[in-house]
Every structure is written in structure tokens, then in C-alpha cells.
C-alpha positions as CSV (number, residue, x, y, z in Angstrom):
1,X,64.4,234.4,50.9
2,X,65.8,232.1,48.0
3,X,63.6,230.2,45.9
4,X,65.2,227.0,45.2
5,X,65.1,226.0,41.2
6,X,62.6,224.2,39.9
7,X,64.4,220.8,39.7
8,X,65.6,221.1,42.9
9,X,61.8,221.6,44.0
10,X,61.3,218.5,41.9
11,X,63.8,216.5,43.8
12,X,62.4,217.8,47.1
13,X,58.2,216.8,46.1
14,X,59.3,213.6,45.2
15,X,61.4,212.9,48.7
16,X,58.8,214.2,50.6
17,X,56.1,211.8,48.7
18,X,58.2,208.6,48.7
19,X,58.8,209.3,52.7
20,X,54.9,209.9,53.1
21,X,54.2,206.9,51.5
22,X,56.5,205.2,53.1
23,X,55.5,206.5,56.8
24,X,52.0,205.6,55.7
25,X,52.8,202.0,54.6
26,X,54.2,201.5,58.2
27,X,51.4,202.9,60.0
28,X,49.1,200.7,57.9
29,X,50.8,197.8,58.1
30,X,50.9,198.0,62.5
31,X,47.4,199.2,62.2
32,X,46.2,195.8,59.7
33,X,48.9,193.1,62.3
34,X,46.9,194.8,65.5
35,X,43.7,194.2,64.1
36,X,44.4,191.0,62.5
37,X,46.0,189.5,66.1
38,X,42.5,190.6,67.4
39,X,40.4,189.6,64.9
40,X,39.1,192.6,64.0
41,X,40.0,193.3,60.8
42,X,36.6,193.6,59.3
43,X,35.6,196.3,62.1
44,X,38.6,198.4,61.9
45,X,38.3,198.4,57.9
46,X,35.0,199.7,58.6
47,X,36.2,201.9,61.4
48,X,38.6,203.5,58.6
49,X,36.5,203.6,55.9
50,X,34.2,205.7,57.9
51,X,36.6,208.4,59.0
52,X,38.2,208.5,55.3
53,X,34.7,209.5,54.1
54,X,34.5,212.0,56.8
55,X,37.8,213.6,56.0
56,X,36.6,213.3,52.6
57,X,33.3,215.2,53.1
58,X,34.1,217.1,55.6
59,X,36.8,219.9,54.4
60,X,37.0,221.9,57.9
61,X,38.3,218.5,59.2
62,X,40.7,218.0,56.4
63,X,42.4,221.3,57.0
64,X,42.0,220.8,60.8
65,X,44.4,217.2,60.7
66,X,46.2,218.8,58.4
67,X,47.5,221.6,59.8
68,X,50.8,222.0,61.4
69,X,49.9,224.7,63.7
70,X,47.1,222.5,65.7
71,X,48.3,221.3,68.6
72,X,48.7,217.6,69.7
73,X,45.7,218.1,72.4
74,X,43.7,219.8,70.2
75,X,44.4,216.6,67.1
76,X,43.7,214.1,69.6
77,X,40.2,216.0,71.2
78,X,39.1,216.2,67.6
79,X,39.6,212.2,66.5
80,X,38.5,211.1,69.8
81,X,34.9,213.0,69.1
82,X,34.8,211.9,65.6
83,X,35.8,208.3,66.6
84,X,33.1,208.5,69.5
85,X,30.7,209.6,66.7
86,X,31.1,206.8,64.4
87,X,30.7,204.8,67.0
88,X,35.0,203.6,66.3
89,X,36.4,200.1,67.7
90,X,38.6,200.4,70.9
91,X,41.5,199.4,68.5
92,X,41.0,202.4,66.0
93,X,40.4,204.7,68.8
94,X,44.1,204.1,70.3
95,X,45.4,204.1,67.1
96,X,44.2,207.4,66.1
97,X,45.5,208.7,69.5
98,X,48.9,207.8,68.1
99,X,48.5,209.3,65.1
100,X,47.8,212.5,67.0
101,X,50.4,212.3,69.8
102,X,53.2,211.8,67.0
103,X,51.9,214.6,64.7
104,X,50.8,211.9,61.8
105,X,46.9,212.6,61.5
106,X,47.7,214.3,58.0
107,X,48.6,211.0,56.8
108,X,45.3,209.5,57.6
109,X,43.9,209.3,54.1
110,X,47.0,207.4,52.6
111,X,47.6,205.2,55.5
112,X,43.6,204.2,54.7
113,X,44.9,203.4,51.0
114,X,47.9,201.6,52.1
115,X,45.6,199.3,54.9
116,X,43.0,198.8,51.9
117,X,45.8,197.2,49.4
118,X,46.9,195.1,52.4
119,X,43.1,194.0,53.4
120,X,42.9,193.0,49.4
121,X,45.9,191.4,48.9
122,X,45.0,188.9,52.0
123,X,41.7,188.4,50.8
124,X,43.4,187.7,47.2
125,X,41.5,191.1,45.9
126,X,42.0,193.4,43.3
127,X,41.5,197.2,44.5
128,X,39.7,199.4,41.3
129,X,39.5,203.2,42.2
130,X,35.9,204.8,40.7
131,X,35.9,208.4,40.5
132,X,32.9,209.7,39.1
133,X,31.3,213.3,38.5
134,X,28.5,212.2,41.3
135,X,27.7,209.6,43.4
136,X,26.8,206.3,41.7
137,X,23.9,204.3,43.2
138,X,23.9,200.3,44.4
139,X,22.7,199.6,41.2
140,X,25.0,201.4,39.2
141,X,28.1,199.9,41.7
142,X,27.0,196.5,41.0
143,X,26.6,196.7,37.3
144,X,30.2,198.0,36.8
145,X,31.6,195.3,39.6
146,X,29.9,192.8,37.5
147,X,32.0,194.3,34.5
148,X,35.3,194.7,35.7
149,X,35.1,190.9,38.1
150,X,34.3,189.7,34.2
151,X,37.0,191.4,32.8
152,X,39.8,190.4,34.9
153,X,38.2,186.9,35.9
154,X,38.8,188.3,39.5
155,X,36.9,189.4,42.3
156,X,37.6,193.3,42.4
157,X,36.6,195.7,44.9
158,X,35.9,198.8,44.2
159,X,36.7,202.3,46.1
160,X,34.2,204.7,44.9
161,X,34.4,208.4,45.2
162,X,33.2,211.3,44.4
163,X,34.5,214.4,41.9
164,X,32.2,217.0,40.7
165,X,34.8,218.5,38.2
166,X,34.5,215.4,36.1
167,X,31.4,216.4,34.9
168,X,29.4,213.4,34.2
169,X,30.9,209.8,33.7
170,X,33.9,208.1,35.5
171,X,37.4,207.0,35.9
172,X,38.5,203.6,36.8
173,X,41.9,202.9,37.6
174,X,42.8,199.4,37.8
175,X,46.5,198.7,38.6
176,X,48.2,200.5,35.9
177,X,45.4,200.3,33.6
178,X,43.2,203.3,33.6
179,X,39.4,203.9,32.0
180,X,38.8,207.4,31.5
181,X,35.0,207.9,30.5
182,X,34.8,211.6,32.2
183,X,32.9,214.2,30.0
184,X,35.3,216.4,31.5
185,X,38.3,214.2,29.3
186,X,35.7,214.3,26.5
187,X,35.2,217.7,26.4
188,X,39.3,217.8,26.4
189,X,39.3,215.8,23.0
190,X,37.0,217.6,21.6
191,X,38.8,220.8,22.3
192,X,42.0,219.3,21.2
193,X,40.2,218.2,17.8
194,X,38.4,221.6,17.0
195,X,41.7,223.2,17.0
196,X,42.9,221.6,14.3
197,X,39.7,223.4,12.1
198,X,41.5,227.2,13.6
């Protein structure tokens, strides 16, 4: 079998990303004009929120919507029981069907992002990502809100999650701006400093 070169690998990553996103813009953007006809928007960004944690937290599910060897039944049993669990808006439900009948469920965390940025933008809302090493409490949520909202003299949402390899402390992306307070990015400096002393 021949291994393509590297640049050519390059080429291909970055195709197959930019037609990802864009699929997952689309889907997004019929899933936020459904709701919003409805008036349902605030139950189907619940609705997705839910199932993006689940994907999140659940890896067996991850793989299962992932995987290309799944069949189409078998993508759409799985959502509809995890849709019926969290207890999913009629609107969600169908739409999740589609996304199994047309082999798109491994899309389902990006086209989350995509509908998040559109919710936002209509609700004139700046998105901040939050990554920290574990899960921050209400508390600790509101205290940085507080920060950032004074910061940018906006009202910012912010997307937590969770990543253990971090260590201890956070990330916040903002836009292009981008806070790294991770011990794990500490612990990097500090490596990068002691060498100098070898």
C-alpha cells in the first residue's frame, strides 16, 4: 500500500476538516432555523447540551457514533434511547434520526459548537471555552464570568469542560485570545527554563 507524503497528508487533514466544519455548520444552522420557527430554541440548546456532555463522558458512546462500521439501525436505536433518557424535545429527537439515517452522528460534537456560536451571536453573546484540570464549581464559574463580562464589557458565556491532563488550573480561549493558566503549561516553562542551567 503506498503512504502518501507527508504534505500531501497535510493537504488531505485540512480538506477533510474544512468539509467537516463546513457539513457541521449546515446541520447547525437547519437544526437552530427548526427550533427558532418553533420556539424552541432554549429546549433544544438544552436538548444538545445534554447529549454533548454525554458523548463527552461517556467514551463507549463516542466510539459507538463514531464508528463507520455501525450500522444506520443500530446509530439510530442508540440516539433514540439516549434521547428518550434525557428526556430530548420531539424536535431533537427527529433531528438526531437524520443524523443517523445519513451517517453524520460523528459530527455531533462540532455541529453542538457550531449551534452554540449561532445561539450567541443571536443573543449578542460572546462564547469563552474553560478547560480546566477538574470540574470547577458554581462558585468558581461565576467568579471567572464576573472577570471575563468585566474584561470585555460584554456578557460572555462560558463552555466549561473538563481535562485531567492539565493538571490543575485552566485554559480560556476567548475568540483569538487565549489564557493559559494550566500547571501542565507551567510545568512546560519550567522545563524549558531549567535547560538552560544543563
Amino acid at each position: 500500500m503506498r503512504v502518501p507524503p507527508a504534505a500531501e497528508d497535510g493537504v488531505r487533514l485540512s480538506a477533510t476538516t474544512a468539509t467537516s466544519s463546513g457539513m457541521a455548520a449546515r446541520y447547525a444552522h437547519a437544526i437552530f432555523e427548526l427550533a427558532n420557527e418553533n420556539g424552541e430554541l432554549d429546549r433544544v440548546a438544552s436538548d444538545l447540551d445534554q447529549l454533548d456532555l454525554s458523548v463527552a463522558e461517556t467514551p463507549d458512546l463516542a466510539r459507538l457514533i463514531a464508528s463507520p462500521v455501525v450500522s444506520r439501525e443500530q446509530h439510530a436505536s442508540a440516539v433514540a434511547a439516549l434521547a428518550n433518557q434525557l428526556n430530548s424535545s420531539e424536535t431533537t429527537r427527529k433531528f438526531l434520526s437524520v443524523l443517523a439515517a445519513k451517517r453524520r452522528l460523528f459530527a455531533l460534537p462540532s455541529i453542538v459548537a457550531a449551534f452554540r456560536t449561532r445561539l450567541a451571536e443571536q443573543r449578542g453573546e460572546v462564547t469563552a471555552e474553560v478547560v480546566s484540570a477538574k470540574e470547577l464549581d458554581p462558585k468558581q464559574v461565576a467568579s471567572l464570568q464576573d472577570a471575563v463580562n468585566a474584561h470585555t464589557g460584554k456578557t460572555v458565556r462560558l463552555a466549561t469542560k473538563v481535562d485531567p491532563s492539565l493538571l490543575g488550573g485552566l485554559v480560556l480561549t476567548l475568540g483569538s485570545l487565549q489564557v493559559d493558566a494550566s500547571l501542565k503549561r507551567k510545568l512546560q516553562q519550567l522545563d524549558v527554563a531549567m535547560r538552560g542551567f544543563s
